[in-house]
C-alpha atoms as a printed R data frame, in Angstrom:
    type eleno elety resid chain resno       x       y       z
1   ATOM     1    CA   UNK     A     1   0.000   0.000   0.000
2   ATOM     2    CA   UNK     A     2   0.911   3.469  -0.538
3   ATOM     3    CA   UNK     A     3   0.160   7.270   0.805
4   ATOM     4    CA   UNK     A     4   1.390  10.331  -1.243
5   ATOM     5    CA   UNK     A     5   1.931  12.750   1.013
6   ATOM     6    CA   UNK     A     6   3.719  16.419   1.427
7   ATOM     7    CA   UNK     A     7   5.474  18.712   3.794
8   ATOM     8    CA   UNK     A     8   5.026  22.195   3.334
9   ATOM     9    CA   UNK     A     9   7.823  24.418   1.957
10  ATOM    10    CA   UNK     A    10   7.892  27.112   4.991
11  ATOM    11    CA   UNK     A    11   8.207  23.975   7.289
12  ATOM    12    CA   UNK     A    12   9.921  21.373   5.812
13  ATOM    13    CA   UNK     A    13  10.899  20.211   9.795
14  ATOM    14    CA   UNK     A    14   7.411  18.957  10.249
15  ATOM    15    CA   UNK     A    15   6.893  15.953  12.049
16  ATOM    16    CA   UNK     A    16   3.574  15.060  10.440
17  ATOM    17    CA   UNK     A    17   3.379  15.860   6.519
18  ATOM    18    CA   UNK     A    18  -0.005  16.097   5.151
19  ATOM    19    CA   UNK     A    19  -2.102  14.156   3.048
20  ATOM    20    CA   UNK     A    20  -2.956  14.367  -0.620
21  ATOM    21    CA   UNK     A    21  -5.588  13.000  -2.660
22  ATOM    22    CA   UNK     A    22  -3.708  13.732  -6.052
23  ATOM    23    CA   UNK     A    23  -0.640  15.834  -7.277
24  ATOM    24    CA   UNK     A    24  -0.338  19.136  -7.095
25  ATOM    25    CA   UNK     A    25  -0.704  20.872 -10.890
26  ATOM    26    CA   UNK     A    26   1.210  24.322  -9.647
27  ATOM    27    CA   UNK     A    27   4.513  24.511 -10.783
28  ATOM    28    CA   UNK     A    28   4.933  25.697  -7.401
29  ATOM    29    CA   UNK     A    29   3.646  22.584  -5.324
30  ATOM    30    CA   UNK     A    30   5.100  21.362  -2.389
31  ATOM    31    CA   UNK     A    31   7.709  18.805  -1.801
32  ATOM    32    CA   UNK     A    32   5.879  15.639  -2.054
33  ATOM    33    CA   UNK     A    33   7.031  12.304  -0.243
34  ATOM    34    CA   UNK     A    34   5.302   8.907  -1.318
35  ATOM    35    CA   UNK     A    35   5.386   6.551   1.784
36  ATOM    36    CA   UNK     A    36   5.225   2.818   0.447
37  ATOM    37    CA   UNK     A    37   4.421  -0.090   3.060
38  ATOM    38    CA   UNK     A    38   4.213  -4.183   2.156
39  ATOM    39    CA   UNK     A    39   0.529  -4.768   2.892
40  ATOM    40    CA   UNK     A    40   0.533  -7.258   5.920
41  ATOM    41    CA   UNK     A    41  -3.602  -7.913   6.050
42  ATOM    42    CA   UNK     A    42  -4.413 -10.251   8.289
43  ATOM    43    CA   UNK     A    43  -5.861 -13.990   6.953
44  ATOM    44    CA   UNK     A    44  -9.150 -13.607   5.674
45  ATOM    45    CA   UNK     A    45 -12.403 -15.970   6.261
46  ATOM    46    CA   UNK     A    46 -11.385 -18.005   3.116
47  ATOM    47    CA   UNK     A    47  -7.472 -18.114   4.016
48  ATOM    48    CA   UNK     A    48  -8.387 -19.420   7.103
49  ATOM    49    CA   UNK     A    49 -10.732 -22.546   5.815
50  ATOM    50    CA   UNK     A    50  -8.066 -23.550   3.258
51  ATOM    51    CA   UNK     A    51  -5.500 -23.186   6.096
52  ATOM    52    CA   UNK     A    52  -7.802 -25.273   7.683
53  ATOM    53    CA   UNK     A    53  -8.016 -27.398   5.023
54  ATOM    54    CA   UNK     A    54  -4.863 -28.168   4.305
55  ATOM    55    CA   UNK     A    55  -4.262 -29.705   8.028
56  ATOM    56    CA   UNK     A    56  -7.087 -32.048   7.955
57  ATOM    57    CA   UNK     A    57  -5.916 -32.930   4.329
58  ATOM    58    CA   UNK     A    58  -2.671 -33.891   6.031
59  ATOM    59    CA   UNK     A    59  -4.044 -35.556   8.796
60  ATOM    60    CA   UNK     A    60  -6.818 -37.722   6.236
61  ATOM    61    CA   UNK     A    61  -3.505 -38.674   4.160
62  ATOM    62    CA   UNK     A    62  -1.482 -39.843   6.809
63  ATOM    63    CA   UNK     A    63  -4.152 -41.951   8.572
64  ATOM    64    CA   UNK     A    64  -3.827 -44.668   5.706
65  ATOM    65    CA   UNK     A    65   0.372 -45.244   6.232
66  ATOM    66    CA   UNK     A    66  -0.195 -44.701   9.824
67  ATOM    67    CA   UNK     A    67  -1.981 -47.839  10.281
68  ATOM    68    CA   UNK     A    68  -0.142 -50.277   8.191
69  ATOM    69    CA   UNK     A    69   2.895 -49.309  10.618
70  ATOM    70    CA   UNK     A    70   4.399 -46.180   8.872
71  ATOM    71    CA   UNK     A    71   4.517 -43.758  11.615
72  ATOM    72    CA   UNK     A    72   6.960 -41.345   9.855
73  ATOM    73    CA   UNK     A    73   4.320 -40.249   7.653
74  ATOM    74    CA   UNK     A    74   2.203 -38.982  10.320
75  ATOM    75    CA   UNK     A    75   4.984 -37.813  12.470
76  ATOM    76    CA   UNK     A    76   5.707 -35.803   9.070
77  ATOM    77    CA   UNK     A    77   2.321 -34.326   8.902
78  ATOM    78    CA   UNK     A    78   2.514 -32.834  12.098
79  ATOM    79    CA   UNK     A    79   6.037 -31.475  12.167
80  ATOM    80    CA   UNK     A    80   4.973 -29.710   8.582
81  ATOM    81    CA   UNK     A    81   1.878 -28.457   9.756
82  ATOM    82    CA   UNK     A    82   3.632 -26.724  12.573
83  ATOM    83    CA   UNK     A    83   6.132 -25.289  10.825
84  ATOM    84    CA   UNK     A    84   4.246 -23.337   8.696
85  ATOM    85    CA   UNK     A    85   2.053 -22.401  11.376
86  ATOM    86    CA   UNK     A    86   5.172 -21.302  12.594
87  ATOM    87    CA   UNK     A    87   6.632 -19.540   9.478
88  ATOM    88    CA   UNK     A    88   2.641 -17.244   9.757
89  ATOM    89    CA   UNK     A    89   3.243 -16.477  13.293
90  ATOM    90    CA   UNK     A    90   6.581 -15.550  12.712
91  ATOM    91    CA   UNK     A    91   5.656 -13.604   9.512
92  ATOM    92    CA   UNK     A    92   2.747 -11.873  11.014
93  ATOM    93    CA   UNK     A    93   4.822 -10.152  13.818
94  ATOM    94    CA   UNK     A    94   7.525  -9.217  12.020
95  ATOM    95    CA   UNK     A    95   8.082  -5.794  10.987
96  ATOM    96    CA   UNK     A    96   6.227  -4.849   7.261
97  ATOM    97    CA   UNK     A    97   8.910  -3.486   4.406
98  ATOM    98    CA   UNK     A    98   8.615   0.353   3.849
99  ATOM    99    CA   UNK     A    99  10.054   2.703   2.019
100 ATOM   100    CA   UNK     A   100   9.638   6.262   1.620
101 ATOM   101    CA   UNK     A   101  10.534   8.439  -1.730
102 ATOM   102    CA   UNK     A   102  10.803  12.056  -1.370
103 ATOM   103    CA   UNK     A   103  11.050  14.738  -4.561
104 ATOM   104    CA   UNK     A   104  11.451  18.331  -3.127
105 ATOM   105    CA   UNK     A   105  14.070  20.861  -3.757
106 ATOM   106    CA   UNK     A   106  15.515  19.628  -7.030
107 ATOM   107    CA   UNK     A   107  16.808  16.446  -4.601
108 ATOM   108    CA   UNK     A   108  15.653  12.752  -4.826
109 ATOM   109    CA   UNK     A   109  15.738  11.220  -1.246
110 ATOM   110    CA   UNK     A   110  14.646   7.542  -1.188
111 ATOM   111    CA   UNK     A   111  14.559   5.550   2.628
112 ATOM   112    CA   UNK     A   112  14.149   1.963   3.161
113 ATOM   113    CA   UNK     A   113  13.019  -0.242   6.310
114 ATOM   114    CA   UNK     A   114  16.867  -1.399   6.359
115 ATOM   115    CA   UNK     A   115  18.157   2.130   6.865
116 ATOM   116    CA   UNK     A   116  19.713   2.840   3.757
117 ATOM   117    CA   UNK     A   117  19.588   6.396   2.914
118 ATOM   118    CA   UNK     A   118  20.178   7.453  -1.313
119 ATOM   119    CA   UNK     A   119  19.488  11.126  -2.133
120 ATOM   120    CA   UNK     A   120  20.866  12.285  -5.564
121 ATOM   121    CA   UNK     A   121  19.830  15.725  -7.689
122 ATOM   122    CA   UNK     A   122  16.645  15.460  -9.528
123 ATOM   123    CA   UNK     A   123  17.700  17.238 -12.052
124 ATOM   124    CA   UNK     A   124  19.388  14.041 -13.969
125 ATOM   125    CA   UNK     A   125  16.938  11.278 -12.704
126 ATOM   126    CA   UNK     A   126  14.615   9.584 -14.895
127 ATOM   127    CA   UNK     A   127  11.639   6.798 -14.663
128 ATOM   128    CA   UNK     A   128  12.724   3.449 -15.977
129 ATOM   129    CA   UNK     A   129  10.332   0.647 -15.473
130 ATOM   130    CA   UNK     A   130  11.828  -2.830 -16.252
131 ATOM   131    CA   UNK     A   131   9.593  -5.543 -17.139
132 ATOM   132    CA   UNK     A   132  10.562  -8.659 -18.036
133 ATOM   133    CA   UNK     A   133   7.251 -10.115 -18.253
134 ATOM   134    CA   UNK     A   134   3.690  -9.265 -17.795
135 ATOM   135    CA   UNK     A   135   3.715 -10.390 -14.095
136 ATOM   136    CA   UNK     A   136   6.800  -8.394 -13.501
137 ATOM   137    CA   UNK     A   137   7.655  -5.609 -12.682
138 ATOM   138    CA   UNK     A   138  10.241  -3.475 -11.389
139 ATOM   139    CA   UNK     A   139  10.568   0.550 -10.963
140 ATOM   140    CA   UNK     A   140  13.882   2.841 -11.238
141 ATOM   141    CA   UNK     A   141  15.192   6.324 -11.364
142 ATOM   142    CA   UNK     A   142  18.307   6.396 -12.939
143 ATOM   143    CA   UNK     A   143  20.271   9.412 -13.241
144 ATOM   144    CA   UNK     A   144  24.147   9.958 -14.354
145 ATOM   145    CA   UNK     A   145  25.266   9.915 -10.312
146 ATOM   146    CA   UNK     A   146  23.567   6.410  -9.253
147 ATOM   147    CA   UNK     A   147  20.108   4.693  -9.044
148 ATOM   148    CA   UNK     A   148  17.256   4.298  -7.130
149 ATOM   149    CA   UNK     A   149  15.204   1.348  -7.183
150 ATOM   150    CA   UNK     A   150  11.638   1.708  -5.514
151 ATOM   151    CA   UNK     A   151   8.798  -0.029  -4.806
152 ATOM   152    CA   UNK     A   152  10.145  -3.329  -4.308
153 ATOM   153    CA   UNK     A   153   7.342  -3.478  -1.317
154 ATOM   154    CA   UNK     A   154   4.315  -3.020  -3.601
155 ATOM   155    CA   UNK     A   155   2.215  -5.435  -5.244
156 ATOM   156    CA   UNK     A   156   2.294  -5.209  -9.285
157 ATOM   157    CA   UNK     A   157  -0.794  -3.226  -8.898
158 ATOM   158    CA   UNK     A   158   0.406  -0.890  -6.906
159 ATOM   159    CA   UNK     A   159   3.706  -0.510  -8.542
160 ATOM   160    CA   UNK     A   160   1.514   0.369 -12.148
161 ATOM   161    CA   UNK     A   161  -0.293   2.794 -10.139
162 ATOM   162    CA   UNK     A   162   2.633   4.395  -8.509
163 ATOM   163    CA   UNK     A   163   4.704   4.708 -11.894
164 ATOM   164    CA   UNK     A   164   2.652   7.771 -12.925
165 ATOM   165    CA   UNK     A   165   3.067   9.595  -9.850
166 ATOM   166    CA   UNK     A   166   6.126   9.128  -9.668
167 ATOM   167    CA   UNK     A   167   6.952  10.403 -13.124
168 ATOM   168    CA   UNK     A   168   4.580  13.449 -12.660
169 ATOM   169    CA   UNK     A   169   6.361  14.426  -9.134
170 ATOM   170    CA   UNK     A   170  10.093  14.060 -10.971
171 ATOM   171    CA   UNK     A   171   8.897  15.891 -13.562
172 ATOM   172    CA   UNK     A   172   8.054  19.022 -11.157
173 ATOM   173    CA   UNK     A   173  11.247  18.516  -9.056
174 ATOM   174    CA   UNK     A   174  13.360  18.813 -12.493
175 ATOM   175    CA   UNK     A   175  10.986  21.958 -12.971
176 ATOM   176    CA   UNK     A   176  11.675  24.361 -10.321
């Protein structure tokens, strides 16, 4: 998921930018930040029945070896079963990818949840959006001093819908 958000220009030190529905058309618009999360819903209704089918699936499969004498197969069963349990738990508490982009002041600033930092003039950067396939696809602003990939949190969905924004924003950060 993603917010598009800015700070305003007389206080840039703000703690708590605020939100926008759309991009600003003035060529003097504020410095805008897009704030990019992984989205970490919880299991739905359905997610949890075919979790809950896959166990007794398991279970129904190894009755059969269990009692001709095969116990590994059930002892299997249960020792898979818990680890994925195991692998959602784990996954569920950990902390959700972000990233944050931010186009203000002829400067590119791009954050990540691993606390790399890149901030490079916008004045050079362009969009590049690499897609190998139609299932893939990955986002980049390249510019003479380095490269930025983005987005790598975002479904493909969300990535297509970001690509615009993003070109619109650079486009007004080249401008001023």
């Amino acid at each position: 998921m993603y917010e598009l958000l800015c700070r305003s220009a007389e206080r840039p030190w703000a703690s708590k930018p605020e939100k926008l529905d759309r991009l600003p058309e003035t060529a003097s618009a504020k410095p805008l930040i897009l704030h990019m999360q992984e989205n970490r819903s919880h299991l739905s209704h359905d997610a949890r029945v075919t979790f809950s089918m896959i166990a007794l699936l398991f279970m129904v499969t190894s009755i059969g070896p269990a009692l001709h004498g095969h116990w590994l197969v059930p002892a299997f069963s249960i020792l898979a079963m818990a680890g994925l349990t195991f692998a959602l738990e784990r996954h569920g508490k950990s902390e959700p990818a972000q990233e944050t982009l931010e186009l203000a002041d002829g400067r590119v600033r791009h954050r990540d949840s691993s606390g790399r930092q890149i901030e490079l003039p916008a004045f050079w950067m362009r969009l590049a959006a690499d897609a190998r396939n139609p299932t893939d696809l990955r986002l980049f602003l390249r510019g003479r001093d380095g490269s930025i990939e983005f987005g790598r949190c975002l479904s493909l969905d969300e990535r297509r819908a970001v690509a615009p924004l993003v070109a619109a924003a650079l486009a007004q950060a080249r401008g001023r």
